[in-house]
C-alpha positions as CSV (number, residue, x, y, z in Angstrom):
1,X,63.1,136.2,123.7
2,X,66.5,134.9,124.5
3,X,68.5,136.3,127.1
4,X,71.8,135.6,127.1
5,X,74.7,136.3,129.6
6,X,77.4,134.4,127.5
7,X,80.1,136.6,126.0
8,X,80.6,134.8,123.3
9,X,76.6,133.4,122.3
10,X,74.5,136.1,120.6
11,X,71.1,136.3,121.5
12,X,68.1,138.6,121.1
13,X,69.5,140.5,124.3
14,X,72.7,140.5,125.5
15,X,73.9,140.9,129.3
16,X,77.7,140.9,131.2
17,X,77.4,140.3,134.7
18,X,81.0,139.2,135.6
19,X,82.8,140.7,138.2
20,X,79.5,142.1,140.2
21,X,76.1,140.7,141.8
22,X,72.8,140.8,139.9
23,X,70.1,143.9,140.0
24,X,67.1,144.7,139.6
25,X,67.9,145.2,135.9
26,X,68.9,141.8,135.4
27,X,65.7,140.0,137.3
28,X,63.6,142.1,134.7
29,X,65.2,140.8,131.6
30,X,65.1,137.2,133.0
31,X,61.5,137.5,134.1
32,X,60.9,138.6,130.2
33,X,62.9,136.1,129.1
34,X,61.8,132.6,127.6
35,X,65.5,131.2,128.1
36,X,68.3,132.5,129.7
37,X,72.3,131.3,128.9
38,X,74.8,131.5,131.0
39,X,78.6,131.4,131.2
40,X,80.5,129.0,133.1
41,X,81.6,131.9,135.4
42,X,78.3,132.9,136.7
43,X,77.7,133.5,140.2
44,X,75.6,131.4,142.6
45,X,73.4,134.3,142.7
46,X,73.1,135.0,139.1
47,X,72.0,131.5,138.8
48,X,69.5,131.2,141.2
49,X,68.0,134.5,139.8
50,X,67.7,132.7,136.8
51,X,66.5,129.4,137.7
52,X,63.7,130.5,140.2
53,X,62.2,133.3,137.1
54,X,62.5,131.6,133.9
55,X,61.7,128.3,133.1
56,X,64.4,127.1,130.7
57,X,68.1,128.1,131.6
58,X,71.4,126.6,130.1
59,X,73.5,124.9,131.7
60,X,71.9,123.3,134.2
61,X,73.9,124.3,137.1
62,X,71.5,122.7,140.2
63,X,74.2,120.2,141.3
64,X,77.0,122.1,141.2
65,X,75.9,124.7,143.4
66,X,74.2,122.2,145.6
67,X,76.7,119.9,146.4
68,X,79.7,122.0,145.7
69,X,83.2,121.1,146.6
70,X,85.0,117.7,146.7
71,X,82.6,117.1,149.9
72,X,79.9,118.1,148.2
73,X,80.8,116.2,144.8
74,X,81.3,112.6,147.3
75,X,77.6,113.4,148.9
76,X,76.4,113.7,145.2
77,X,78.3,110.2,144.4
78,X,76.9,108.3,147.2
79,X,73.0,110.1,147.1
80,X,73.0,108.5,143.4
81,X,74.9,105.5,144.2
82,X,77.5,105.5,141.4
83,X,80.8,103.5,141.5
84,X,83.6,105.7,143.2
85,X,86.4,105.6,145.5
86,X,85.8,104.9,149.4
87,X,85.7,108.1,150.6
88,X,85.5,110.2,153.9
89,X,84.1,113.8,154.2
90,X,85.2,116.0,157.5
91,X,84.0,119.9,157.4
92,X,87.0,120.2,159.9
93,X,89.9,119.2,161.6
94,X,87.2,119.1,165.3
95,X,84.8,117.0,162.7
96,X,87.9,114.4,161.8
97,X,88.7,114.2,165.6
98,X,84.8,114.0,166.8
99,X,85.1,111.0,164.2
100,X,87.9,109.6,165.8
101,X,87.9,109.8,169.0
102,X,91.1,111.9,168.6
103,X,93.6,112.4,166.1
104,X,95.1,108.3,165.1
105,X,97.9,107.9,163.3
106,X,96.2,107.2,160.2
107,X,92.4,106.5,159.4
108,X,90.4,103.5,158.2
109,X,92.7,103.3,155.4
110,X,95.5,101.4,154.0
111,X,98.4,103.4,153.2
112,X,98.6,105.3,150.9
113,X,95.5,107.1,150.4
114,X,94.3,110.5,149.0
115,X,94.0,113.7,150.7
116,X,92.0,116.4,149.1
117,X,91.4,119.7,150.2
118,X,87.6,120.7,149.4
119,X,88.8,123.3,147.0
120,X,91.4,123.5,144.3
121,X,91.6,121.7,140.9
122,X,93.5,120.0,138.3
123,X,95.5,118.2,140.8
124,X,96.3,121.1,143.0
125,X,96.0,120.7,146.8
126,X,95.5,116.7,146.1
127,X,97.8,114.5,148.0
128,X,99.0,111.1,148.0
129,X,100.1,110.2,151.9
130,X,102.2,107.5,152.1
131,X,102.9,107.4,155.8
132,X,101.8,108.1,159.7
133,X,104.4,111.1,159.7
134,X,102.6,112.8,156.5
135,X,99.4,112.0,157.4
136,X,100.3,114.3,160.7
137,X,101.7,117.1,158.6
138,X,98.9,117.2,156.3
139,X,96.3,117.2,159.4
140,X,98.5,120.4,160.7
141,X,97.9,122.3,157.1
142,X,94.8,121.6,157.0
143,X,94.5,123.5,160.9
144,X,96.5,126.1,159.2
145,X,94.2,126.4,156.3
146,X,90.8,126.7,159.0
147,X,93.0,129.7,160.7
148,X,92.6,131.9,156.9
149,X,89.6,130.3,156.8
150,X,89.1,127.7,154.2
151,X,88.0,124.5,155.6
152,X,87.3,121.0,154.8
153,X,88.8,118.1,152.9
154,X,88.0,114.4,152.1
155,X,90.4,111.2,152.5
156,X,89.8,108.5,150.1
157,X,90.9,105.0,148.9
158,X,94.0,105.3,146.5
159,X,93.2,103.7,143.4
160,X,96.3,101.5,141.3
161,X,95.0,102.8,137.8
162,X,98.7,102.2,135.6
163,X,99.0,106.5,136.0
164,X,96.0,107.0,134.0
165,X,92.5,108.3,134.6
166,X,90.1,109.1,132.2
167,X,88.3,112.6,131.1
168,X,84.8,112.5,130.1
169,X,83.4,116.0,128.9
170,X,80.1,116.6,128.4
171,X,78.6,120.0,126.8
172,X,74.8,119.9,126.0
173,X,74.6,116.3,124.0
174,X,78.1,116.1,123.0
175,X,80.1,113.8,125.0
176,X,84.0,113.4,124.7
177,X,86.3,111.0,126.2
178,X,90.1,111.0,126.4
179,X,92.7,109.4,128.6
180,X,95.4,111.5,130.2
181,X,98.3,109.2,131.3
182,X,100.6,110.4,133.8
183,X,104.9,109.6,131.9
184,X,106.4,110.7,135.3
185,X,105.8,107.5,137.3
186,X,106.8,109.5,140.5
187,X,103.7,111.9,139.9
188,X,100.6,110.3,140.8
189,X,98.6,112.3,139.6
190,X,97.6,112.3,135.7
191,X,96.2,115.8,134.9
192,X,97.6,117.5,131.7
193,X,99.3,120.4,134.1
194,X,101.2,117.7,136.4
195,X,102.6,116.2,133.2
196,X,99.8,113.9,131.9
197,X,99.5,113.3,127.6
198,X,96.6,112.7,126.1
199,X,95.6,109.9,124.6
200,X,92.7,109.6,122.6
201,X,92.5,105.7,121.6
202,X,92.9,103.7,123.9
203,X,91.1,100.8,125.3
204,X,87.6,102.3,123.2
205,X,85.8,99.8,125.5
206,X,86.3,101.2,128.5
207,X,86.0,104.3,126.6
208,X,82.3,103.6,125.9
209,X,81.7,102.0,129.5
210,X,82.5,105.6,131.2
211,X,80.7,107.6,128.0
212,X,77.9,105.0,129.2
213,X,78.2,105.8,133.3
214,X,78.3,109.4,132.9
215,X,75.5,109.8,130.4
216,X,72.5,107.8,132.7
217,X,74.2,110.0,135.8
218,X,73.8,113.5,134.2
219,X,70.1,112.1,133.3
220,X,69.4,111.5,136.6
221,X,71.3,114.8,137.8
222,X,70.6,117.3,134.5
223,X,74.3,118.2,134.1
224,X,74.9,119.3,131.1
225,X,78.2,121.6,131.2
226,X,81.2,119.4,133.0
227,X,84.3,117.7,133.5
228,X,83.9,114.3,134.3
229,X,87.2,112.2,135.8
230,X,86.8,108.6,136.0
231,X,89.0,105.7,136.9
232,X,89.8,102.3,136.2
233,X,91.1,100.3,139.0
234,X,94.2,98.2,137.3
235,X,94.0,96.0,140.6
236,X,89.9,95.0,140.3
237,X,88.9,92.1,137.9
238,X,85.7,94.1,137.4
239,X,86.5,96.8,135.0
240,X,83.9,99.5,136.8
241,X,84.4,102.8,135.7
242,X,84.6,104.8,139.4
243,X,83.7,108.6,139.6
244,X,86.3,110.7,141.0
245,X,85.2,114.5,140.6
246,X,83.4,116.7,138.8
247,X,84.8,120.0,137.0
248,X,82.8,122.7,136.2
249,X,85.8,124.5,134.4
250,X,87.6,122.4,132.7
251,X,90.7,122.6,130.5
252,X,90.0,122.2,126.5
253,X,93.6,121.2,125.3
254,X,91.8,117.9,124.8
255,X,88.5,118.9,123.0
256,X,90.7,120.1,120.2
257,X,91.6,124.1,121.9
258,X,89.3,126.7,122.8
259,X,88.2,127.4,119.5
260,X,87.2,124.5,119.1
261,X,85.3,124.1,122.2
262,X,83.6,127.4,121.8
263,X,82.2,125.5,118.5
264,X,80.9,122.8,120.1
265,X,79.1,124.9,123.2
266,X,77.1,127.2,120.5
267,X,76.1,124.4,118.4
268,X,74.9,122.8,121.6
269,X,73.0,125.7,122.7
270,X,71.5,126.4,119.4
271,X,70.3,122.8,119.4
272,X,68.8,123.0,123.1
273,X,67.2,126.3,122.0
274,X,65.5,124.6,119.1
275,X,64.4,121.5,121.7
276,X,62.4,124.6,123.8
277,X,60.7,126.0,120.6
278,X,59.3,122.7,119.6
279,X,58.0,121.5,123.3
280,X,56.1,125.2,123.1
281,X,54.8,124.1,119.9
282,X,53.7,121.0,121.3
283,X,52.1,123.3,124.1
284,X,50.6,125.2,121.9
């Protein structure tokens, strides 16, 4: 039996659990359950119900609940040792200053460099500092952020990439690239909602290299539902792609819409659902 929790995949039986916590209910259907799909929006807890009482669950959300967050995502980086951008993690301002020694008028970087709050997305609360004076303000948000609450944020090398970074989606065993290049030169970043165009062609080399990166890491880390964003370093000789973050919602303008992606994701689970039937044959 197929359980599925996906408004928009049919199954043999069909479950909503958005906008409240699992039951008792659900943890019997999953229990009877040979596979279990998900939605992107599931909760933590929804998840782990699944994963810890049915053996074969789509997607394959272990990493993203385990190392969530940008501080998360750079601890996922470095414990598989993929190519990305020199980065620092500090759950807190008292964390950066235990680092320290205090509070210096910039860290071990160059200016500029790249703040990032440990939450937002598609370019929110990301910030290019340029300066000692910045780097001081930002420090002061991020005090005022702990105050409501919300806490942590990396610093990272800024990487020269000509306004361009690359977005590598992958859904089941579909993988698609596209560039998004930033036209506003005075924006540094290059999502599509600061500004960015897509671009679909270039540099297919490169292309392939990051298809290439990101397949071998979601082997080693069973991602199968993400976002990838990867860049090129226009200043390096050695063209390696680096990982910048991971998206577990991502936007679809560039797979071609929603309806389009929505095509893609049930194809995808159909075809995983027939790669469980045959390894119980084989069991069998």
């Amino acid at each position: 039996m197929i359980l599925s929790y996906h408004p928009c995949f049919a199954a043999d039986k069909n479950l909503l659990c958005a906008g409240r916590e699992p039951d008792a209910g659900d943890l019997a259907a999953i229990k009877a359950a040979d596979a279990v799909i998900l939605p992107q929006g599931c909760y933590q807890s929804l998840y782990e119900m699944a994963h810890n009482n049915c053996g074969h669950v789509f997607p394959n959300f272990n990493s993203r609940f385990k190392y969530a967050g940008k501080i998360g995502q750079a601890r996922l980086f470095q414990e598989n040792n993929v190519p990305h951008p020199r980065t620092e993690t500090h759950l807190n301002i008292d964390a950066f200053a235990g680092h320290y020694g205090g509070f210096p008028s910039k860290p071990a970087f160059d200016f500029p460099f790249v703040f990032k709050f440990d939450w937002g997305g598609e370019g929110y609360q990301v910030y290019l500092i340029k300066s000692a004076p910045e780097f001081k303000d930002i420090l002061q948000t991020a005090g005022s952020f702990e105050d409501s609450g919300q806490t942590g944020f990396i610093i990272q090398e800024y990487i020269h990439s000509n306004h361009r970074s690359l977005r590598v989606v992958v859904i089941g065993q579909t993988v698609i690239s596209y560039w998004r290049v930033q036209s506003n030169k005075q924006s540094f970043c290059s999502n599509l909602v600061k500004g960015a165009v897509i671009d679909n062609n270039a540099d297919p080399d490169l292309q392939e290299m990051a298809v290439k990166s990101v397949k071998a890491f979601c082997s080693r880390t069973g991602i199968n539902l993400a976002g990838f964003d990867l860049l090129f370093s226009s200043d390096r000789k050695n063209r390696t792609p680096l990982f910048l973050e991971i998206n577990h919602y991502f936007g679809r303008r560039g797979l071609g819409g929603s309806e389009r992606f929505y095509e893609i994701l049930i194809a995808e689970i159909e075809k995983w659902i027939d790669g469980i039937d045959l390894k119980l044959a084989l069991i069998l």
